[in-house]
Backbone as JSON, one array per atom type, in Angstrom:
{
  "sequence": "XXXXXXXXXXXXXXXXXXXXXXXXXXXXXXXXXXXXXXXXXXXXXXXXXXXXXXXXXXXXXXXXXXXXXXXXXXXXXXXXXXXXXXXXXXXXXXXXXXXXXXXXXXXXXXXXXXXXXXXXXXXXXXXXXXXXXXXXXXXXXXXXXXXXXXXXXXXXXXXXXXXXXXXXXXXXXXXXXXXXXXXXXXXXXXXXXXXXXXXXXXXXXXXXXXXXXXXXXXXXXXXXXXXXXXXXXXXXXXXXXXXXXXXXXXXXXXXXXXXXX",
  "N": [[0.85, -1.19, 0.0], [0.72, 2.15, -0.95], [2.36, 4.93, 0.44], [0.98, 7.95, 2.21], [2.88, 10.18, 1.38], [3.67, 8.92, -1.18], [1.19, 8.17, -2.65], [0.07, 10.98, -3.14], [2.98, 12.21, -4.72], [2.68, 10.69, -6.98], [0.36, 11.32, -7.87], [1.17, 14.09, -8.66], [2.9, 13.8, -10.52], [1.06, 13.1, -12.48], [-0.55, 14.52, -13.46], [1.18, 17.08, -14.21], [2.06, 15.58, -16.23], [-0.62, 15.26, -17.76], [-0.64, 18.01, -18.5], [1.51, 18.43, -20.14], [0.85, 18.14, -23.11], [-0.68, 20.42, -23.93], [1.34, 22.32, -22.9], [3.42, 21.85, -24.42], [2.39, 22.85, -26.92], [1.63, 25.58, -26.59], [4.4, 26.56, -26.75], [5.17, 26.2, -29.27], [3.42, 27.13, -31.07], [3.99, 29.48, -32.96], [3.49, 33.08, -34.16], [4.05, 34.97, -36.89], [5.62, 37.41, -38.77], [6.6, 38.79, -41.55], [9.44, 40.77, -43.74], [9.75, 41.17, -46.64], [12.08, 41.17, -48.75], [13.84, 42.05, -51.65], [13.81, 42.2, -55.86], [12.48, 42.65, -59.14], [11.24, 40.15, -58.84], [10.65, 39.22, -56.79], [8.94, 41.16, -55.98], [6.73, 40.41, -58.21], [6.75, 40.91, -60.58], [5.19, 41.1, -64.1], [2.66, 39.45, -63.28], [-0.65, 39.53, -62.72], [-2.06, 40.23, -60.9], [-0.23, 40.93, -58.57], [-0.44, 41.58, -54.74], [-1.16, 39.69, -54.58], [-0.93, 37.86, -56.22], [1.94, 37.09, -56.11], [5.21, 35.54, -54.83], [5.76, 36.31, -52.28], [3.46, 36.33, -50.85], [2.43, 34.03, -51.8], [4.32, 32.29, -49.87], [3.83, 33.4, -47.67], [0.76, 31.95, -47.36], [1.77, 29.57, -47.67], [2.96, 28.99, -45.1], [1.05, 29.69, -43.05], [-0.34, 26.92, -43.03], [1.13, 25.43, -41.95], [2.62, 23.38, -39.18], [2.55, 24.44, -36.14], [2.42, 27.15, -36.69], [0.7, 30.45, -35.81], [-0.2, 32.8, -37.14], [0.22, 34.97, -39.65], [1.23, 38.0, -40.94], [2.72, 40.11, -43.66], [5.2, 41.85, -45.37], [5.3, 43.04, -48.45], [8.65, 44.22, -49.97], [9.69, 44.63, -52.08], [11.33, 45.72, -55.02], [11.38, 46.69, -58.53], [14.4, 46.07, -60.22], [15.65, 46.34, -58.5], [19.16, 46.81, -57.07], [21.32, 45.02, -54.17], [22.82, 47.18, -53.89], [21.81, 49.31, -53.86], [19.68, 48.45, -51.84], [21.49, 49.84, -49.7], [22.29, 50.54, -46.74], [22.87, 53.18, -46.03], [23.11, 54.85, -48.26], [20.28, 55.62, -47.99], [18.31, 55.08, -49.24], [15.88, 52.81, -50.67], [16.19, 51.13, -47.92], [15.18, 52.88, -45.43], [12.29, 52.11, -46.1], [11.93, 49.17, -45.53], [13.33, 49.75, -42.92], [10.7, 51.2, -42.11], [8.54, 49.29, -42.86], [9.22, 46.98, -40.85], [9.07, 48.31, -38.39], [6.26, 48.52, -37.65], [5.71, 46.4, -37.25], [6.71, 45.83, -35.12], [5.78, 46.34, -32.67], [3.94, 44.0, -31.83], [4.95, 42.35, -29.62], [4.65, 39.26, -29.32], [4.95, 37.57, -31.56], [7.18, 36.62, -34.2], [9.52, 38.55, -35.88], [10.66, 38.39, -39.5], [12.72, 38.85, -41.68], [13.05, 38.3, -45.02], [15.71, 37.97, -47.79], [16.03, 38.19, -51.06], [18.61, 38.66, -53.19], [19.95, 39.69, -55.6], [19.66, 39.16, -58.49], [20.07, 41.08, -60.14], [22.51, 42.32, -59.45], [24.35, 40.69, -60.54], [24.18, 41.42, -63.51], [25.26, 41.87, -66.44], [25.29, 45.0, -67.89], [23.57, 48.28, -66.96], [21.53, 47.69, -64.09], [21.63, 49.56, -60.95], [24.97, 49.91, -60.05], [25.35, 47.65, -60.99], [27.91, 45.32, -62.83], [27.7, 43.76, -59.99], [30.92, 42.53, -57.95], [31.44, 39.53, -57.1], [32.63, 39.52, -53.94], [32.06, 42.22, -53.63], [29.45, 42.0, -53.34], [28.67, 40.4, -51.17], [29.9, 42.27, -49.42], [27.99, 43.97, -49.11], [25.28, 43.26, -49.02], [26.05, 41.82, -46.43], [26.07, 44.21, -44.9], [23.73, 45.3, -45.21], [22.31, 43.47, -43.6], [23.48, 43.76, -41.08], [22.78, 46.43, -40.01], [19.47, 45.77, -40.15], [20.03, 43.71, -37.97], [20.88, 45.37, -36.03], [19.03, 47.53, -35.58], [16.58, 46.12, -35.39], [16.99, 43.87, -32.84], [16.0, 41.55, -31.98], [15.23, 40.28, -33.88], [15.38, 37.76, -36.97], [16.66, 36.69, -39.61], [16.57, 35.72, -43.2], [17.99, 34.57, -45.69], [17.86, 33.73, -49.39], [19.17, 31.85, -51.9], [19.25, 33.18, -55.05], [17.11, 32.67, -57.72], [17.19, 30.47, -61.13], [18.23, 32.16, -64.03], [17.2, 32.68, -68.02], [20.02, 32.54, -70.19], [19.82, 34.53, -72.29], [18.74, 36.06, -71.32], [17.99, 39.79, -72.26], [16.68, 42.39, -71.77], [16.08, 45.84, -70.96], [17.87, 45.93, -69.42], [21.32, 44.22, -69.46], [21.82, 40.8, -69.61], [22.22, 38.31, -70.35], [25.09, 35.2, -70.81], [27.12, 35.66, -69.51], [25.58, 37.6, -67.05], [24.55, 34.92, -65.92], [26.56, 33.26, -64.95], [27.91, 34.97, -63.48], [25.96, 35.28, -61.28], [26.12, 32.76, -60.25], [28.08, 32.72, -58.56], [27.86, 34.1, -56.85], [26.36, 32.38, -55.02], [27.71, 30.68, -53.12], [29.03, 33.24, -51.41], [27.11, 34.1, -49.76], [26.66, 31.67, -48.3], [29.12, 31.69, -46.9], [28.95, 34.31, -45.3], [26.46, 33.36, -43.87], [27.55, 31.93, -42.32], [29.67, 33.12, -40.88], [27.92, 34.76, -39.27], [26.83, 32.53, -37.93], [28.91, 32.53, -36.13], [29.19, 34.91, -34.61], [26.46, 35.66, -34.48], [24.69, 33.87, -33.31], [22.04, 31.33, -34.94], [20.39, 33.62, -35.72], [20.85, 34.26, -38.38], [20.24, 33.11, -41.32], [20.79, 30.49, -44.26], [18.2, 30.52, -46.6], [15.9, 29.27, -49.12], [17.54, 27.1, -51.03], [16.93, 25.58, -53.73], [15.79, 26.74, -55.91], [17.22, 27.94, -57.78], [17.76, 25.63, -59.42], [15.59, 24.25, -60.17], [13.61, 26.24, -60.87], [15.25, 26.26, -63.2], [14.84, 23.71, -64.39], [12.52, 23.8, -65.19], [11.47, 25.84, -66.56], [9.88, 26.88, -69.13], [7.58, 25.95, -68.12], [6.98, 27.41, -65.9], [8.19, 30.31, -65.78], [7.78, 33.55, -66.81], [7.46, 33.6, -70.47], [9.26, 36.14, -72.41], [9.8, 38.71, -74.61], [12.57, 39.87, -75.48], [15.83, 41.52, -76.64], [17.41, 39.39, -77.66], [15.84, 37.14, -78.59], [12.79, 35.03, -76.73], [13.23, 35.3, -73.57], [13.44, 34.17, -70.73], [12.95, 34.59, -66.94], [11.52, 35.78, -65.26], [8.76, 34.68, -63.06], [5.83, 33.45, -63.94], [2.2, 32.92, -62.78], [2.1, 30.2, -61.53], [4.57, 29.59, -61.47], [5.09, 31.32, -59.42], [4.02, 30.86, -57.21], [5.21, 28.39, -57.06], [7.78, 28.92, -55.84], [7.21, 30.69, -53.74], [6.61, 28.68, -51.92], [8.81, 27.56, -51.61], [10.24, 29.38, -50.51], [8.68, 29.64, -48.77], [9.1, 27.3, -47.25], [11.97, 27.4, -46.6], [12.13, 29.9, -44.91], [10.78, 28.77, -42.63], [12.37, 26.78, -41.24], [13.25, 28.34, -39.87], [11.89, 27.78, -37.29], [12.27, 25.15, -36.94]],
  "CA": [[0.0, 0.0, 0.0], [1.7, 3.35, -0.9], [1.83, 6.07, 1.55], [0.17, 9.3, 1.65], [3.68, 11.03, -0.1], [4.07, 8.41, -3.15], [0.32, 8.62, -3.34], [0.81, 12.54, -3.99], [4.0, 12.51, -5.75], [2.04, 9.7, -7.9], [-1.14, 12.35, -8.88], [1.55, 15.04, -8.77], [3.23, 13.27, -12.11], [0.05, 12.34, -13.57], [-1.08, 16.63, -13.76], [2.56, 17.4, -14.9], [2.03, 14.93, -17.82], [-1.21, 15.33, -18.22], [-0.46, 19.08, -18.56], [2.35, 18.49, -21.52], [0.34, 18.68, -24.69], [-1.21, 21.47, -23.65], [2.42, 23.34, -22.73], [4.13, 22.24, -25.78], [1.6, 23.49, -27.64], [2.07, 27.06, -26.34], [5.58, 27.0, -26.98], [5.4, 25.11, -30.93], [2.73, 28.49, -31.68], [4.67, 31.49, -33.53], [2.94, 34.59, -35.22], [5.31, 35.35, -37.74], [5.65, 38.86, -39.09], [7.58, 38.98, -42.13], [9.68, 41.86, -44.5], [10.54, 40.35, -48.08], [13.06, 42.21, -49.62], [14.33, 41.69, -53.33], [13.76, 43.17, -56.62], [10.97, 42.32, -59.58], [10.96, 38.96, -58.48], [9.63, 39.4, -55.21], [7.6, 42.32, -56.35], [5.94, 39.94, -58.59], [7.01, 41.8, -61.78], [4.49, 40.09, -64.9], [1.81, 38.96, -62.61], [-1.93, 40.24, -62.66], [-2.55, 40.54, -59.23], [1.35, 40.88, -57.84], [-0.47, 41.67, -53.85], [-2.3, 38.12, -54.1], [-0.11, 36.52, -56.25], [3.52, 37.4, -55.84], [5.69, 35.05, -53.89], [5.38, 36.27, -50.82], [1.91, 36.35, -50.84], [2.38, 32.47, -51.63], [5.18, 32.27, -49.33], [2.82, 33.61, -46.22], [-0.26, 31.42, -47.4], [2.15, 28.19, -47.3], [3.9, 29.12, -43.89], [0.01, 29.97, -42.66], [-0.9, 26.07, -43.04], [2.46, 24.76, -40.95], [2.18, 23.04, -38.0], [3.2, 25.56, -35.13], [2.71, 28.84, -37.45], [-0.62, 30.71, -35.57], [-0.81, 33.72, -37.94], [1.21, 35.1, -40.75], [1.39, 38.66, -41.46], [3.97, 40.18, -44.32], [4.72, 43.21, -45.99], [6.3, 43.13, -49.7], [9.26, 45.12, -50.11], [10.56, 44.15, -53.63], [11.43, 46.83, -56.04], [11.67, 46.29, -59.83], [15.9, 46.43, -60.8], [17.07, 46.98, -57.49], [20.18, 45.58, -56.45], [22.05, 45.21, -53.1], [23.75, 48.44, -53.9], [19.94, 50.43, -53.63], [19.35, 48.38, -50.57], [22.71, 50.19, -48.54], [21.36, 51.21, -45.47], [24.45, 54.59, -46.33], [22.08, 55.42, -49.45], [18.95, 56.44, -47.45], [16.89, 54.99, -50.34], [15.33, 51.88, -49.98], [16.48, 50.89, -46.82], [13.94, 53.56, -44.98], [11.05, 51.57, -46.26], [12.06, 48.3, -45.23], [12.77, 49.85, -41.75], [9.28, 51.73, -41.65], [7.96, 47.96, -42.56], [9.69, 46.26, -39.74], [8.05, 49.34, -37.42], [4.83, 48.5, -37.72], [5.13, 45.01, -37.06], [7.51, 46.05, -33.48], [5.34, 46.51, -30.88], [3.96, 42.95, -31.17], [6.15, 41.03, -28.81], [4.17, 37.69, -29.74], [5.44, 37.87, -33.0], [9.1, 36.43, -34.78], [10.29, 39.54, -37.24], [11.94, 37.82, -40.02], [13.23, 39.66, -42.56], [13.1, 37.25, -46.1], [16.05, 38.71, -48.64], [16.61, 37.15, -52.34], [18.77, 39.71, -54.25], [21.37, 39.29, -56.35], [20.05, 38.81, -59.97], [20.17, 42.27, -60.8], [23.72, 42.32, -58.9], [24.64, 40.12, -61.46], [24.06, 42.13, -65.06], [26.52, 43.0, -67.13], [25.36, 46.46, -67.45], [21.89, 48.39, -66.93], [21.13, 48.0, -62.69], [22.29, 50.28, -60.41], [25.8, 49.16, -59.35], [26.02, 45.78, -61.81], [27.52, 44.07, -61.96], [28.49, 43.25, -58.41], [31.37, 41.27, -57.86], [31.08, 38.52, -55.61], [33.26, 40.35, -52.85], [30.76, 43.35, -53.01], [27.79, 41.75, -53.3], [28.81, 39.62, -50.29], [30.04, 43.24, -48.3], [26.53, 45.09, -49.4], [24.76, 41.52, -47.96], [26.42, 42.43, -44.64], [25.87, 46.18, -44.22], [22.05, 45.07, -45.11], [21.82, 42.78, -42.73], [23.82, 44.16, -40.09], [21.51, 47.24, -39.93], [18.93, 45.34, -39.8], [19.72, 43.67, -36.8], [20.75, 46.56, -34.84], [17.87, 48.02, -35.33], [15.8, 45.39, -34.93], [17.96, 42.87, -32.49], [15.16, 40.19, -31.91], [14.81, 39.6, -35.61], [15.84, 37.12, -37.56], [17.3, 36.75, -41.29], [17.02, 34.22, -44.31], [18.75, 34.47, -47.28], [17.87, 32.77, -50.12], [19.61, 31.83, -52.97], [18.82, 33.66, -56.23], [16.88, 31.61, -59.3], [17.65, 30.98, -62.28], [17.08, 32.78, -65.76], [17.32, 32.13, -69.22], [21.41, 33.2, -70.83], [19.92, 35.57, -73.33], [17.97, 37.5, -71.02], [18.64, 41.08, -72.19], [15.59, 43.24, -71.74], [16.19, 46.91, -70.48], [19.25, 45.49, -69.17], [21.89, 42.92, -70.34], [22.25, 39.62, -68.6], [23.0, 36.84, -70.68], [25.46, 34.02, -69.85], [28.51, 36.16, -68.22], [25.39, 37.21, -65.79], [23.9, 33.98, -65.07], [27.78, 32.95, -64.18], [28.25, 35.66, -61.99], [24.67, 35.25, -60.14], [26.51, 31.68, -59.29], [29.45, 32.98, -57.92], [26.87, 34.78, -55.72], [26.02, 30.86, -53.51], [29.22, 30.76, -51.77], [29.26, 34.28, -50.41], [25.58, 33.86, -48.8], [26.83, 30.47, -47.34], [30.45, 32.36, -45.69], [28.32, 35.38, -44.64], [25.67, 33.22, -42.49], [28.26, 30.8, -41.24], [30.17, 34.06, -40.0], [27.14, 35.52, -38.35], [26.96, 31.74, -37.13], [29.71, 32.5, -34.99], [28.92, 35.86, -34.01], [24.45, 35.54, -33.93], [23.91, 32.25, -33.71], [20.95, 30.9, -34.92], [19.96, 34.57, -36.66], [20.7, 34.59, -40.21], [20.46, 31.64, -41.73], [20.2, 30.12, -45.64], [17.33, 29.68, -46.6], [16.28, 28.43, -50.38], [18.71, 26.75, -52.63], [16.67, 24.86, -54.35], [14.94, 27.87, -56.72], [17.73, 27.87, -59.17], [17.97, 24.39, -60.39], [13.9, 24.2, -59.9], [13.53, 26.69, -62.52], [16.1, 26.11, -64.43], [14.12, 22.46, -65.39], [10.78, 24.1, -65.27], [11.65, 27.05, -66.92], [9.12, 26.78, -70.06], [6.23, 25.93, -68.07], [7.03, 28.17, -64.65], [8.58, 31.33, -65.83], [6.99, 34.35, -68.02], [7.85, 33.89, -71.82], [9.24, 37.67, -72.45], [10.5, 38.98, -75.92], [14.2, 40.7, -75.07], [17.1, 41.81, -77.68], [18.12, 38.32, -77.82], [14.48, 37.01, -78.29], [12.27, 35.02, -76.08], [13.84, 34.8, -72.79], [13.1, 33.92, -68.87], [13.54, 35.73, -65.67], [10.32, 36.17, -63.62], [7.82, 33.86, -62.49], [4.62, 33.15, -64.0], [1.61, 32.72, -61.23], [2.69, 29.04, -61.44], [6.14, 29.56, -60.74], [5.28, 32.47, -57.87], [3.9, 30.2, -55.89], [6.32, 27.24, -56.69], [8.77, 30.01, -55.86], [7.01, 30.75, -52.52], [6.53, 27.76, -51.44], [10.16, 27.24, -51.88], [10.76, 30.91, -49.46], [8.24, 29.24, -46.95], [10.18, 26.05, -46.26], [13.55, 28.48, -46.1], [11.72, 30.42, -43.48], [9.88, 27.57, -41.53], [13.67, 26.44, -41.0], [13.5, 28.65, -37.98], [11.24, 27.17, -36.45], [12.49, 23.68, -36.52]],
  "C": [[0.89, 1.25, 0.0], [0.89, 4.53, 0.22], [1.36, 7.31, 0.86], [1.32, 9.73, 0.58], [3.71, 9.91, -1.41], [2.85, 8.47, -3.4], [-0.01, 10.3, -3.99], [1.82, 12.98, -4.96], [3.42, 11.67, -7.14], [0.92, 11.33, -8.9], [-0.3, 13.89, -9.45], [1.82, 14.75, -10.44], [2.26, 13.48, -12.91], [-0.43, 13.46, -13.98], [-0.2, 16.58, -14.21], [2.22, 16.67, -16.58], [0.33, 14.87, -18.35], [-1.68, 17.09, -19.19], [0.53, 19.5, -20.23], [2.12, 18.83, -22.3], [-0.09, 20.19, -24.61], [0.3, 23.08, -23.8], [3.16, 23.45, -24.13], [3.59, 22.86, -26.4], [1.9, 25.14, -27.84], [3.74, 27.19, -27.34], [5.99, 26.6, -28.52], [5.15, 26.51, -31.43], [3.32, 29.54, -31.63], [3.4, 31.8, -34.36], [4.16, 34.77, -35.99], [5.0, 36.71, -38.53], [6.68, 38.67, -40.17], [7.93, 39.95, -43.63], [10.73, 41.22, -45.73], [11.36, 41.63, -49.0], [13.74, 41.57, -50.89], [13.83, 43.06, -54.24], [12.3, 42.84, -57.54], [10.37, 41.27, -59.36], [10.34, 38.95, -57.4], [8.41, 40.39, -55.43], [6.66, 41.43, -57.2], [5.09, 40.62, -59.86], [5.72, 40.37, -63.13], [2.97, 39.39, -64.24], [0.52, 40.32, -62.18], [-2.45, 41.43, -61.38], [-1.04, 40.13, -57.94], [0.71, 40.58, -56.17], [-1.01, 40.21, -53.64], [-1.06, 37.12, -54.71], [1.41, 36.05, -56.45], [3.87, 36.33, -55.25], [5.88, 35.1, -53.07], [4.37, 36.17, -50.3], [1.88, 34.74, -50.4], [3.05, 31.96, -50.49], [4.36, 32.03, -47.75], [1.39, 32.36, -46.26], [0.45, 29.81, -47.29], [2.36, 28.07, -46.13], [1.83, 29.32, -42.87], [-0.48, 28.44, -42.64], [-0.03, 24.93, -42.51], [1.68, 24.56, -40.01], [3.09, 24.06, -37.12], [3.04, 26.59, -35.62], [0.87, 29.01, -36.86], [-0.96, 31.67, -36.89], [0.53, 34.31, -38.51], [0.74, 36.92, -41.42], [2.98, 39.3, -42.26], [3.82, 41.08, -45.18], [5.87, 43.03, -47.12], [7.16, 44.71, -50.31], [9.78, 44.96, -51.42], [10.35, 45.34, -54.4], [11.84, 46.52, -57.94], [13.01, 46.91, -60.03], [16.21, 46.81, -59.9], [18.27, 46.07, -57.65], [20.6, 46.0, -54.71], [22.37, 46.26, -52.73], [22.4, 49.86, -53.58], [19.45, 49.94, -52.46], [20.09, 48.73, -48.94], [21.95, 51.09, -47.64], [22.47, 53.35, -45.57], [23.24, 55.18, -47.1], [21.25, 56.12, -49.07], [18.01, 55.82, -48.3], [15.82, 53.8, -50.13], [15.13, 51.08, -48.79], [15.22, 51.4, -45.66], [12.44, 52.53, -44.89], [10.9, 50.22, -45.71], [12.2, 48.57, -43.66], [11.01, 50.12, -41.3], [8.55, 50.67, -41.54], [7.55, 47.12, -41.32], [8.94, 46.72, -38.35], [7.14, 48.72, -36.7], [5.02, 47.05, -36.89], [6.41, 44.75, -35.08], [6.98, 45.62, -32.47], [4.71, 45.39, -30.57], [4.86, 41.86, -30.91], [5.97, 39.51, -28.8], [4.44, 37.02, -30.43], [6.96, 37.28, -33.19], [9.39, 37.33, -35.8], [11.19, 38.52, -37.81], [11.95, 38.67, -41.4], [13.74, 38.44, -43.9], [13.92, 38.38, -47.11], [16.51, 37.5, -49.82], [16.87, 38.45, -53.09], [19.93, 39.4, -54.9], [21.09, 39.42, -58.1], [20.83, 40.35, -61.26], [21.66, 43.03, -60.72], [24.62, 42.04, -60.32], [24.52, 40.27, -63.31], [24.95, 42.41, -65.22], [26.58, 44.5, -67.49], [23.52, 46.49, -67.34], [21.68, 48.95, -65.39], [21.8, 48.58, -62.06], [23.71, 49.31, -59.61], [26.53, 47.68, -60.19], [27.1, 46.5, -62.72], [28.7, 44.25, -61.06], [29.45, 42.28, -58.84], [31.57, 40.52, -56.92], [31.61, 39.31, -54.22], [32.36, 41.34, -52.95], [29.25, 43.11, -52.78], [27.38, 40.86, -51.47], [28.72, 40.83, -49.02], [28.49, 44.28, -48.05], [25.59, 43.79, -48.58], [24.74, 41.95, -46.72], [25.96, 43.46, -43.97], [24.4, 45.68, -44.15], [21.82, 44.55, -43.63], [22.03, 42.86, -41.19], [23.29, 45.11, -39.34], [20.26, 46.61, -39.32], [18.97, 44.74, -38.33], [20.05, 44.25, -35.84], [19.41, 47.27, -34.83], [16.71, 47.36, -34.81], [15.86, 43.93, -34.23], [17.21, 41.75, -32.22], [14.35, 39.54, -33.08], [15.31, 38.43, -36.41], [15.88, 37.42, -39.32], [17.15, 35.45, -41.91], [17.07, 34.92, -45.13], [19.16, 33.89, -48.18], [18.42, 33.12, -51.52], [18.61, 32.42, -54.34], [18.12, 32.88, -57.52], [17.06, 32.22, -60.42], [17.19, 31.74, -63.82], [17.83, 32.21, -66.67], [18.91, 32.88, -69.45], [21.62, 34.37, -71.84], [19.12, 36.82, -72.63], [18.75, 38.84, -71.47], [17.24, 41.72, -72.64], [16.04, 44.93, -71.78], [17.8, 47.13, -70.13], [19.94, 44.16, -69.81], [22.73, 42.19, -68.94], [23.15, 39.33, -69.35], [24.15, 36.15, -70.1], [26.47, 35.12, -69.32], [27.34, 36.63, -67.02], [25.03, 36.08, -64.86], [25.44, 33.34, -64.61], [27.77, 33.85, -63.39], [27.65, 35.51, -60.85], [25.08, 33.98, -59.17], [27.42, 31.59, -58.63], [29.16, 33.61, -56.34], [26.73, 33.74, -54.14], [27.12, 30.66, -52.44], [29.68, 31.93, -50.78], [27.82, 34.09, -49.56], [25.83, 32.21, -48.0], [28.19, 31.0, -46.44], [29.4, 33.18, -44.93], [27.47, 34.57, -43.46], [26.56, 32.05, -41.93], [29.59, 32.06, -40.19], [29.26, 34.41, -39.15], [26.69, 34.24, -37.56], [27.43, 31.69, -35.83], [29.44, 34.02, -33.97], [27.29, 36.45, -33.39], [24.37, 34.75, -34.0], [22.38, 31.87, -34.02], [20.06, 32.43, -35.68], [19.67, 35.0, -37.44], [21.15, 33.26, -40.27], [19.74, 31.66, -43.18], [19.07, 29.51, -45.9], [16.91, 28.84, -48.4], [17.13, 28.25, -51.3], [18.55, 25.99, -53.81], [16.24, 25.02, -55.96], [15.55, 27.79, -58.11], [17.81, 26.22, -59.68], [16.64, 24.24, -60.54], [13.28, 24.66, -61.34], [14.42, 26.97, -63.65], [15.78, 24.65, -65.43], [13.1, 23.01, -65.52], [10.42, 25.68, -65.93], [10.38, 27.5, -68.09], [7.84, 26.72, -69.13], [5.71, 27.36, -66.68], [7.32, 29.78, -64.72], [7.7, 32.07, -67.23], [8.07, 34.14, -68.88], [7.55, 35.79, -72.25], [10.1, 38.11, -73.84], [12.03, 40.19, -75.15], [14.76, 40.81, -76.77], [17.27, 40.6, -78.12], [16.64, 37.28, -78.01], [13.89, 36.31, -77.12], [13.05, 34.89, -75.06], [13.14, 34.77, -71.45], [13.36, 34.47, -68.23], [12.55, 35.89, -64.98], [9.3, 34.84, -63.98], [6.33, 33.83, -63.22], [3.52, 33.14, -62.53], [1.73, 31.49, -60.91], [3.88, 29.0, -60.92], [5.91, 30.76, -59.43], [4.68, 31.65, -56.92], [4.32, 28.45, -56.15], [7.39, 28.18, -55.45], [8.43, 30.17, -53.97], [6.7, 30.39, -51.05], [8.31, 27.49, -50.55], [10.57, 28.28, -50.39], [10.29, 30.21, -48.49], [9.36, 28.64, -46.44], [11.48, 27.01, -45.77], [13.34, 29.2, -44.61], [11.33, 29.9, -42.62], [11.27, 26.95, -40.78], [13.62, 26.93, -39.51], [12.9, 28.45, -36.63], [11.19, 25.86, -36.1], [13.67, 23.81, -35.35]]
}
């Protein structure tokens, strides 16, 4: 016959664990708040209804049907032909807006700020975008200043930074890609993998890579996923169809859901 204490320490257990699901639970459930930064690609350049059907749009509506994600607000910062070099917090220019973003979404403390950046393609032109083309070493130091900003300003934020997808070799629209940029844009993967294994050591767990999958993705699915666009060089690839924006944002979720595993 157990005594009065192991009959207590007994019912004590059995509340404690009957209590569990309940606690994890709490602690699984994020709000996520998040500020997508890029250029027409994120803006959701070619697309009808860019605020619905952009990739972040998709991005938030995948990450909204996760297990552990309560609610999903997200504000699209993408600019058509920026590069890195338009997002220098020094500049004053774009930068501003992406703070004022972040603002808004401050004062709830319930919330994970994550800050979603994919920039580079425009980095990567041979001429045309402000600044192209980047070369890997600047595109890597403009990366930093971004992101470093960012989290002084906003030190309980987090970062992903996803690899760039791919385009067609003849793109030359307004500006001129073709193949010397789509080589450069790949010279791009290795500085976004040093950069968050430095801030590894110095933020752990902060900035972290998120999709790499985007460029080889649409680089097989390019015909059915990406807008067919007449250029100099004729038809060529480079933005997303509404098929590919929400392959595309699918792709951003998982990158971002990362931080919550």
């Amino acid at each position: 016959m157990r005594t009065y204490g192991q009959r207590a320490g007994v019912y004590l257990l059995m509340l404690v664990i009957a209590q569990l699901p309940s606690m994890a639970q709490k602690k699984a459930v994020t709000n996520l708040n998040i500020v997508f930064i890029g250029n027409s690609i994120t803006h959701g350049a070619t697309l009808k209804e860019p605020e619905k059907e952009a990739p972040p749009a998709r991005a938030a509506e995948w990450l909204q049907t996760q297990e552990g994600v309560r609610k999903v607000n997200f504000s699209n910062q993408g600019v058509s032909g920026y590069t890195t070099v338009d997002f220098l917090p020094a500049t004053g220019k774009a930068f501003k807006k992406i703070a004022a973003a972040a603002e808004v979404y401050k004062a709830e403390k319930d919330a994970l700020l994550v800050f979603s950046i994919d920039l580079g393609t425009n980095d990567s032109a041979v001429e045309g975008p402000n600044g192209a083309p980047v070369s890997p070493e600047n595109y890597k130091k403009n990366l930093k200043a971004i992101i470093d900003q960012l989290l002084a300003d906003f030190p309980d934020s987090r970062v992903v930074v996803h690899q760039p997808i791919w385009y067609s070799p003849n793109t030359y629209n307004g500006a001129i890609y073709l193949q010397r940029g789509l080589d450069r844009l790949q010279t791009y993967f290795p500085e976004i993998n040093d950069l968050v294994k430095e801030y590894g050591r110095t933020k752990p767990g902060q900035v972290i890579v998120g999709d790499k999958q985007g460029f080889g993705y649409f680089k097989q699915h390019a015909a059915a996923e990406l807008q067919a666009e007449e250029g100099w060089q004729g038809v060529f690839y480079l933005h997303p169809n509404k098929i590919g924006a929400e392959s595309l944002g699918k792709l951003w979720g998982k990158g971002i859901y990362k931080l919550l595993k």
